[in-house]
C-alpha positions in Angstrom: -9.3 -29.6 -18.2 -7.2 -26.0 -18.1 -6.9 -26.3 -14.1 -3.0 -24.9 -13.6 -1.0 -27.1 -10.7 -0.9 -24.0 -9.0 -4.6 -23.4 -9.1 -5.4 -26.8 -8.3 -2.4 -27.0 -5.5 -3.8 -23.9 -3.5 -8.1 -25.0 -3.8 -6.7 -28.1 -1.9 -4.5 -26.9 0.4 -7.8 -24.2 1.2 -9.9 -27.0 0.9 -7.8 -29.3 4.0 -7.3 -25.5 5.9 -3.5 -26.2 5.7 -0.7 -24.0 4.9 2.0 -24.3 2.5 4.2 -25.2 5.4 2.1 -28.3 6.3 2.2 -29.8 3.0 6.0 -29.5 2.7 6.0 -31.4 6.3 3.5 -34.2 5.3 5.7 -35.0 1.8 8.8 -34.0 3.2 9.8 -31.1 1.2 11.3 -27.7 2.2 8.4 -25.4 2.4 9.9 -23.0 -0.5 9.2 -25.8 -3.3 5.4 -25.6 -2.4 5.5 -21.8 -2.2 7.0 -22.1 -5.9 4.0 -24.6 -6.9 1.3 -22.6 -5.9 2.3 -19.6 -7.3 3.1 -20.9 -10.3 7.0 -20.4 -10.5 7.5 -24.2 -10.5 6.0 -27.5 -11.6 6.8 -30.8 -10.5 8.2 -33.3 -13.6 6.3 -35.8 -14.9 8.8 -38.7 -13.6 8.9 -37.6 -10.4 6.8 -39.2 -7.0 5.4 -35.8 -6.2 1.6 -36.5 -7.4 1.5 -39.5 -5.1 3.0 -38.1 -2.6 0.8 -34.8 -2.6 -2.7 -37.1 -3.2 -1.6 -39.4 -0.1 -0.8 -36.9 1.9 -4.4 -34.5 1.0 -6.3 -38.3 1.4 -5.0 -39.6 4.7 -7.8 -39.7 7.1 -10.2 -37.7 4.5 -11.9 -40.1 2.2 -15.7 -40.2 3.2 -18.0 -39.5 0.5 -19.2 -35.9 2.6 -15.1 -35.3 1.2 -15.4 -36.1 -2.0 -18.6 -34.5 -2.4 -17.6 -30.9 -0.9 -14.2 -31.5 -3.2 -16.1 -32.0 -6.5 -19.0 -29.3 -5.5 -15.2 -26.7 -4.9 -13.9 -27.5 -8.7 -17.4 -27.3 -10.2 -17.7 -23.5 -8.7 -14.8 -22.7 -11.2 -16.1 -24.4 -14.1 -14.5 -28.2 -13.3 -16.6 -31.1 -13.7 -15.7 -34.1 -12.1 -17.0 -38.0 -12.7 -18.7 -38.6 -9.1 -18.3 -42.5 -9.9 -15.1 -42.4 -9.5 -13.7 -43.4 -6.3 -11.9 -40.3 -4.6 -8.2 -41.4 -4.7 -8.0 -41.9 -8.3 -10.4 -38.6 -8.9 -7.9 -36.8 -6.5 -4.7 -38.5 -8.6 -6.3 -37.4 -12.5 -7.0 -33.8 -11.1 -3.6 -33.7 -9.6 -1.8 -34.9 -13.0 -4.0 -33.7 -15.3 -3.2 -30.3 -14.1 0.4 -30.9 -14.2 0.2 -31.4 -17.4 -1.7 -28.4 -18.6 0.6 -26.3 -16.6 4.1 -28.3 -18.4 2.1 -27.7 -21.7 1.5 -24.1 -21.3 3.5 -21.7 -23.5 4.3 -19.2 -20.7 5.8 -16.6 -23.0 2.2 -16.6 -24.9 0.2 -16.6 -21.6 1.5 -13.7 -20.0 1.3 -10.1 -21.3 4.9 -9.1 -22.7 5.6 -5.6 -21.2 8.1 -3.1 -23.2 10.3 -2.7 -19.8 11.3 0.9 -20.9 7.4 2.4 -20.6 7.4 0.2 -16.9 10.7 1.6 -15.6 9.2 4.7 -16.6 5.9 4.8 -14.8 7.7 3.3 -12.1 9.7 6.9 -12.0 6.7 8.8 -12.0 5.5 7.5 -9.3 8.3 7.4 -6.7 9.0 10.8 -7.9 5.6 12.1 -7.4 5.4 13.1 -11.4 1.7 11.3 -11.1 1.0 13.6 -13.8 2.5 11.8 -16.7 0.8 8.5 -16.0 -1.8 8.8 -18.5 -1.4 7.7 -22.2 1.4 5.9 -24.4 1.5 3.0 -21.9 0.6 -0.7 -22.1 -1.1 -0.3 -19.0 -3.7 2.0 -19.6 -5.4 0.3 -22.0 -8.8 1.6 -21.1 -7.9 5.5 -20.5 -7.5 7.6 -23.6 -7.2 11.5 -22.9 -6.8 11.0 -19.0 -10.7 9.6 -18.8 -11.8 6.4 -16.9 -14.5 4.7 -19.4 -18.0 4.1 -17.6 -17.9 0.4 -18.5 -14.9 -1.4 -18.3 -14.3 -4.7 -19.4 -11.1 -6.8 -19.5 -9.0 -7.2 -16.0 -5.9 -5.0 -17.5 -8.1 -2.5 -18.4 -9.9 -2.8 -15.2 -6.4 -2.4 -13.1 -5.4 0.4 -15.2 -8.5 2.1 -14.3 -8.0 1.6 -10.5 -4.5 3.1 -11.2 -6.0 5.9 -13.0 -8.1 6.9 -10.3 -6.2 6.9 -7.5 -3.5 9.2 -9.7 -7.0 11.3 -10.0 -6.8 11.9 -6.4 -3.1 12.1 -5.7 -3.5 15.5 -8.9 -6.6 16.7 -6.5 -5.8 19.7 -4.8 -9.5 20.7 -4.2 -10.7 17.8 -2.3 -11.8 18.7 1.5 -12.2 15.3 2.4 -9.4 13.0 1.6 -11.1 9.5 1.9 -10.4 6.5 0.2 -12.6 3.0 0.7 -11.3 -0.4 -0.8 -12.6 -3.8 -0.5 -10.7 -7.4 -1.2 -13.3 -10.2 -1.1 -11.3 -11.8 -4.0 -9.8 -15.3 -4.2 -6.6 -13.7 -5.1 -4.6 -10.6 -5.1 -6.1 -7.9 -7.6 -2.8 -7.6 -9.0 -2.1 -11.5 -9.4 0.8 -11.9 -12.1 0.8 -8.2 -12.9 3.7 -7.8 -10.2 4.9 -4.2 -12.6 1.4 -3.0 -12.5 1.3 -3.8 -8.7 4.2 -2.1 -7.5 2.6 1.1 -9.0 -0.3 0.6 -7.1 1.6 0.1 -4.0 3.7 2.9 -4.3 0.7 5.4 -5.1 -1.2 4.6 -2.1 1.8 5.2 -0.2 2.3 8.1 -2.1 -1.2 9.3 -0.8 -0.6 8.4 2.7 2.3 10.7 2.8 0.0 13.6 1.6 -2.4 13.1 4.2 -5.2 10.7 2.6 -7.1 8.6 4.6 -7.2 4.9 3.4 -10.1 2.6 4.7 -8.9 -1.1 3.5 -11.6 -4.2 3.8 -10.3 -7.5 3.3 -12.9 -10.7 3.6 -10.0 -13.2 5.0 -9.6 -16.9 4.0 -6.9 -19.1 4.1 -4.9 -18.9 0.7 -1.6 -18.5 1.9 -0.5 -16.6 -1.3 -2.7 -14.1 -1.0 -2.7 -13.9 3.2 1.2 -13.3 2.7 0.4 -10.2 0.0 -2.0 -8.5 2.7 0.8 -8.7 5.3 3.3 -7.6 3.2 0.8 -4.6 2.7 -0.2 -3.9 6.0 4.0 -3.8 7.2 4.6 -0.8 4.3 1.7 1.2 5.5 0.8 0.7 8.9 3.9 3.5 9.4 1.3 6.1 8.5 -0.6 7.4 11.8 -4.4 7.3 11.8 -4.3 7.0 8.0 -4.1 3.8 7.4 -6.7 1.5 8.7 -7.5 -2.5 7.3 -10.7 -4.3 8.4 -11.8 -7.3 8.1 -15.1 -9.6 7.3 -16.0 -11.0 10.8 -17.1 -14.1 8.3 -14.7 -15.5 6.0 -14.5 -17.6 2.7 -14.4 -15.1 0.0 -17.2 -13.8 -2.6 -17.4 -16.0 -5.6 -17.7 -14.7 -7.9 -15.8 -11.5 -7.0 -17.9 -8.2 -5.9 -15.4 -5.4 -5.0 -15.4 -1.2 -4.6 -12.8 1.5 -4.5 -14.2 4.9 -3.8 -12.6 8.2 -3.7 -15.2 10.2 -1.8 -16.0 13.4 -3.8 -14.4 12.2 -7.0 -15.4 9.0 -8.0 -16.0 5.1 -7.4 -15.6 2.1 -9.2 -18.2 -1.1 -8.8 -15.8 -3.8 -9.7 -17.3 -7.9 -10.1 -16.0 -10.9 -11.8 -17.6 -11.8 -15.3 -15.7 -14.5 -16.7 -14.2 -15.3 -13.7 -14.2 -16.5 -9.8 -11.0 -15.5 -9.1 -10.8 -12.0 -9.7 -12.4 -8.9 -11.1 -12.5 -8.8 -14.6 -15.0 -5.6 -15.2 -16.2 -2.7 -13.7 -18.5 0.2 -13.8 -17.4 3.7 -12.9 -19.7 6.8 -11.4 -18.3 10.2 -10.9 -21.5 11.6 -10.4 -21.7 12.6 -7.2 -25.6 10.8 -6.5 -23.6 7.9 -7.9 -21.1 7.7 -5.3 -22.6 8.6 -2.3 -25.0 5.3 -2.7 -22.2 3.3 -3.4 -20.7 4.4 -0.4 -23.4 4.1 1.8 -23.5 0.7 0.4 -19.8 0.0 1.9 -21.2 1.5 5.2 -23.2 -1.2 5.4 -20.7 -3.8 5.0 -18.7 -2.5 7.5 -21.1 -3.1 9.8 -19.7 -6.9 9.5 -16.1 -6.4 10.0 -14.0 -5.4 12.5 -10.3 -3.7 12.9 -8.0 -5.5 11.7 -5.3 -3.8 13.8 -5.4 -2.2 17.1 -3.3 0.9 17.7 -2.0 1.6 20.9 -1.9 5.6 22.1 -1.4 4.8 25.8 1.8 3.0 26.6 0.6 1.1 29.4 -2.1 -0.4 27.7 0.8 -1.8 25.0 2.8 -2.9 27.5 0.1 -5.2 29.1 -0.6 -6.9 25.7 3.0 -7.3 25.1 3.3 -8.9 28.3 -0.2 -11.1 28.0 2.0 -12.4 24.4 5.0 -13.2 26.5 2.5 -15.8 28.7 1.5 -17.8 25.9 4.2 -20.8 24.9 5.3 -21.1 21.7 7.8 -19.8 18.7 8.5 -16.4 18.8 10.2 -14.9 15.5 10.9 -11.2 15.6 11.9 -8.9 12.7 14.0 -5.8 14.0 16.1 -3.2 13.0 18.6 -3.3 16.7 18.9 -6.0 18.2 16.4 -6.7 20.0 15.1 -5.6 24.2 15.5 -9.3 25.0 19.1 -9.8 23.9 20.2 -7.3 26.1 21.0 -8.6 29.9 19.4 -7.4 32.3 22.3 -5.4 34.2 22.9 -3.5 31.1 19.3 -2.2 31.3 19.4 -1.6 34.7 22.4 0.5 33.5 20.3 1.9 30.9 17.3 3.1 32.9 19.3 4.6 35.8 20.9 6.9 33.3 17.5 7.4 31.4 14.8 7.6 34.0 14.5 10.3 37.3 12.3 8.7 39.4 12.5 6.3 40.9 9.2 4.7 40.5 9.1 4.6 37.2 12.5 3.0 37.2 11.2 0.2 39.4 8.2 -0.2 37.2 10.3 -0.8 33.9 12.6 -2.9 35.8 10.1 -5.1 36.8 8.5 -5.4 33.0 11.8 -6.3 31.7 12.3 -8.9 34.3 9.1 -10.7 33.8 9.8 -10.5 29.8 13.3 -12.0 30.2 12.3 -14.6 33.0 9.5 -15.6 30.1 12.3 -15.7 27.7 14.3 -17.8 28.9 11.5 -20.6 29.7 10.5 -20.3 26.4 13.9 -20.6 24.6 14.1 -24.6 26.4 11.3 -25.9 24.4 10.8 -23.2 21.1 12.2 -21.6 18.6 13.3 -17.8 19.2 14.4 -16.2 15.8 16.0 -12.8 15.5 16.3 -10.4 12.1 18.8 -7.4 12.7 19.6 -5.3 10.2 23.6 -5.5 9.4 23.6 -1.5 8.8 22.3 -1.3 12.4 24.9 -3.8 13.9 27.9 -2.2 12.1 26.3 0.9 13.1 26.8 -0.3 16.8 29.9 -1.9 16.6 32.1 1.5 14.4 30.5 4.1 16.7 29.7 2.6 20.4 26.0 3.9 19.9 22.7 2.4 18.7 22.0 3.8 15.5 17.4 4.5 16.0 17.2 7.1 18.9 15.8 5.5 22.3 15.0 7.4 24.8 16.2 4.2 27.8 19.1 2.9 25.5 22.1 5.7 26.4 25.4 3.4 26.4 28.6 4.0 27.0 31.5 2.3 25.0 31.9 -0.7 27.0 28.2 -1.7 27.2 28.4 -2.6 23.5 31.2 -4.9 24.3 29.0 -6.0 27.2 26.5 -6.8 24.8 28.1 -8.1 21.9 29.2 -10.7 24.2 25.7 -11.8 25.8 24.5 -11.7 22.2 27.7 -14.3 22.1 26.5 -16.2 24.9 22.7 -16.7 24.1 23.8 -17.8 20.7 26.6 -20.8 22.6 24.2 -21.7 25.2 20.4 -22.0 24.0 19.9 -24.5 20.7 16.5 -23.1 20.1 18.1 -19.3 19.7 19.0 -18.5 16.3 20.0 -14.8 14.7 19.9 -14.0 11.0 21.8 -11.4 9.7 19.5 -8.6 6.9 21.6 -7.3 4.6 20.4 -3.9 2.4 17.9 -6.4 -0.1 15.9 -7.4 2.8 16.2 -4.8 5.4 14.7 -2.3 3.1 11.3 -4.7 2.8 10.6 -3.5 6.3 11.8 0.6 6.5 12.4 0.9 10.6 9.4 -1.3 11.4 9.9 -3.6 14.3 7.6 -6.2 14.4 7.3 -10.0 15.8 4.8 -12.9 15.8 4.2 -15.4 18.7 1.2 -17.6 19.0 -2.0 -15.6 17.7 -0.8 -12.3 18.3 1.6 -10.0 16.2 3.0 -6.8 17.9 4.1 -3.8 15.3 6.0 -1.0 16.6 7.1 1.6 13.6 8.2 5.2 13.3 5.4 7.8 12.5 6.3 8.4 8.7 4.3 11.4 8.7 5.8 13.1 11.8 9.0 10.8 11.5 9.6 10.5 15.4 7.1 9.1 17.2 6.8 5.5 18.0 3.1 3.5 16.7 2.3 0.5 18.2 -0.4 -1.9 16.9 -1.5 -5.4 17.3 -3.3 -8.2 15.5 -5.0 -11.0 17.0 -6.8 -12.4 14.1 -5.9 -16.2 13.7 -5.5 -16.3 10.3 -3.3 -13.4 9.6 -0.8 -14.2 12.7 -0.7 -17.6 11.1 0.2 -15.5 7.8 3.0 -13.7 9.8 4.3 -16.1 10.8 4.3 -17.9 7.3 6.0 -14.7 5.9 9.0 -15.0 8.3 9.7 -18.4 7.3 9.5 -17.6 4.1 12.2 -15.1 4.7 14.3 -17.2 6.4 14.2 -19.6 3.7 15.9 -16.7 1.7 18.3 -15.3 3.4 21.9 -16.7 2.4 23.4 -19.4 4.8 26.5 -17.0 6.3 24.3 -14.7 7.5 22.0 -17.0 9.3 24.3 -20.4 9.7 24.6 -20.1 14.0 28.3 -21.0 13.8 28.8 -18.5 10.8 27.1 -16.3 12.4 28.8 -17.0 16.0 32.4 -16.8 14.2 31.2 -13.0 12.7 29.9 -11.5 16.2 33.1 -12.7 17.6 35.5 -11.5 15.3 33.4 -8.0 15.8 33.5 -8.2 19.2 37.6 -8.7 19.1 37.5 -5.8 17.0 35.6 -3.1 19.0 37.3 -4.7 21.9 41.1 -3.5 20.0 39.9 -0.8 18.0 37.4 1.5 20.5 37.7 0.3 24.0 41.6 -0.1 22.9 42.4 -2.7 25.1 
């Protein structure tokens, strides 16, 4: 049976609806060592309990033939075949271990593509340095393109990656184009790019590349609950939502995915690809290219029609109080709330310190009043919530230090003008919070991590994630967006654990991280306010 643990790991963990989280908390593990199984980075030994442990867990409450049935009929779509004799605990148990196995057996040097790193460093430098140009022959990953020309069939999933690469560099070298459109759809099991993580950060970076010169990108995901591939789209969705009305990710209003997988990319006016999976249900493996432009405009009218099932993915907020309603409906809800920021955050700052802050910032006196009385409710929510749930804080340390050298906060805000001793003032309630409230924890983002985000703010409670980012085409205006969707809030949230996991212990230990604001605050206390 060549099922990888991995493989096998994630179809039951979609197969129960759980997250990689939930498995670590039914076997008692730390949610990183399941993250490592499923993608692969990691197999359990032979000697150890784990097998048992993971069938018990995956059984309890969940062994009625309508179980086993639906569990056998899920391997089968892959090419599995199961004995349907068998009773399901030991059917669950030999899938389990024969998997493990096949994975421990595997010669990983043979199975994955070796990659002279000298031609990938390279394309990497074309890209960030906009030489799209030279991406074209001599490298491993064009394997399909000879003289700068996409094949019309194309067969083999390197070659069919290459060619998406290929074509998108097409449109970046356009200078002709009047319309600047770009559709792509994701109804596959995994991530296009699945263990080519060189090839993918190419990709990545040239679709940012053609945000910043003013394409349009139209992204349509069909959602399920692989947590692998869930924590990819948000990953994607923080490094491009920054681009103002050029951005925009729907999804399927059904989920599940298309097995096997049927996917298009089309550059309007230049060409389209009709991508599907051949010899294999997880992802596309061959394609067809049109550059004709007949060709294209039914494939695209094609897409219309899908879209017709979907919906936005994201919800972008031009009127301010419209955003502050939803942020406030968020607040309501009880639960964990985990924020990402650059500053630390409106709610560690007391609420005489704003009132400070918005009589120096705001004329009239209405709208003073009015912002007074947001902030109140938020913090009066806060602190209810802090009793019974975890509140978790990422600052950046470049902002902090930032705050602490100079007396200012280092991103403009128009309500936040302080004067040296509200730093001190605020340094100390950050002190206090951290003392007084169990549930409130602060982790410290050094450079490696704080660059993953690039000045967007963004934080997940309950079923609804807020994003706030800088305009990275106009560099000063303020976006905000929202998303409600279950499944990708859950991802969100996912994601910041997953962070967390990885950040090192003195910069997110609370009585490491107590000892450092206080030593700062003893500092800018001798050193600017000299006393």
């Amino acid at each position: 049976m060549e099922l990888e643990f991995g493989q096998c790991l994630n179809i039951l963990l979609v197969f129960r609806g759980w997250s990689a989280s939930k498995l670590a908390k039914e076997i008692n593990v730390d949610p990183s060592y399941v993250r490592r199984w499923v993608r692969g980075e990691r197999i359990p030994s032979l000697q150890s309990e784990y097998i048992n442990k993971i069938s018990h867990a995956f059984l309890h409450r969940n062994q009625s033939d309508s179980c086993k049935a639906n569990f056998i009929n899920e391997l089968s779509s892959i090419g599995i075949y199961l004995d349907n004799d068998k009773e399901f605990s030991i059917l669950l148990k030999e899938v389990l271990k024969a998997s493990q196995i096949y994975s421990l057996s595997l010669n990983k040097a043979s199975k994955k593509n070796e990659t002279n790193e000298k031609d990938i460093l390279g394309l990497l430098e074309c890209i960030k340095t906009h030489n799209t140009s030279n991406l074209q022959k001599g490298h491993p990953y064009n394997l399909s393109i000879k003289k700068d020309t996409i094949m019309k069939f194309i067969s083999g999933r390197e070659n069919v990656l290459s060619s998406f690469i290929m074509l998108l560099k097409k449109a970046a070298n356009n200078k002709t184009l009047l319309e600047k459109e770009i559709y792509i759809t994701f109804q596959s099991e995994t991530n296009y790019f699945e263990g080519t993580p060189e090839l993918y950060s190419i990709w990545t970076s040239i679709i940012r590349i053609l945000l910043e010169n003013g394409w349009t990108i139209h992204y349509l995901y069909r959602l399920n609950r692989n947590t692998e591939r869930s924590l990819k789209l948000v990953k994607e969705i923080i490094e491009w939502c920054g681009f103002s009305n050029k951005f925009f990710p729907s999804y399927f209003v059904k989920y599940g995915v298309e097995n096997p997988p049927v996917d298009f990319i089309i550059v309007k006016g230049l060409g389209a690809m009709h991508c599907f999976g051949a010899d294999s249900n997880q992802f596309v493996d061959s394609a067809f290219f049109y550059d004709q432009s007949e060709s294209i405009d039914a494939i695209y009218k094609h897409v219309m029609k899908m879209y017709r099932q979907t919906r936005s993915l994201m919800t972008m907020y031009n009127n301010i109080e419209k955003y502050w309603e939803v942020v406030t409906n968020k607040d309501r809800y009880p639960g964990d709330l985990f924020v990402q920021t650059s500053e630390l955050y409106s709610l560690t700052i007391p609420i005489s310190l704003w009132k400070k802050y918005i009589d120096r910032s705001i004329e009239k006196e209405y709208e003073r009043k009015l912002h007074l009385e947001r902030l109140n409710k938020r913090i009066k929510l806060f602190y209810q919530d802090i009793i019974k749930y975890k509140v978790r804080y990422f600052v950046d340390l470049e902002c902090l230090l930032h705050m602490i050298k100079t007396g200012q906060y280092l991103y403009f805000n128009e309500y936040q003008k302080p004067e040296l001793e509200d730093i001190y003032t605020h340094l100390q309630y950050i002190i206090y919070l951290l003392e007084t409230y169990e549930n409130f924890e602060l982790g410290i983002l050094t450079e490696k991590y704080a660059k993953l985000f690039q000045g967007v703010h963004w934080e997940v409670k309950a079923d609804t994630v807020i994003i706030s980012t800088f305009d990275l085409i106009n560099n000063n205006y303020i976006i905000h967006y929202t998303i409600t969707e279950e499944t990708m809030a859950n991802a969100f949230h996912d994601y910041y654990l997953e962070l967390w996991e990885q950040i090192p212990p003195k910069y997110k230990d609370k009585e490491l991280v107590i000892a450092w604001f206080k030593d700062q605050a003893q500092w800018y206390k001798s050193n600017i306010l000299n006393i």
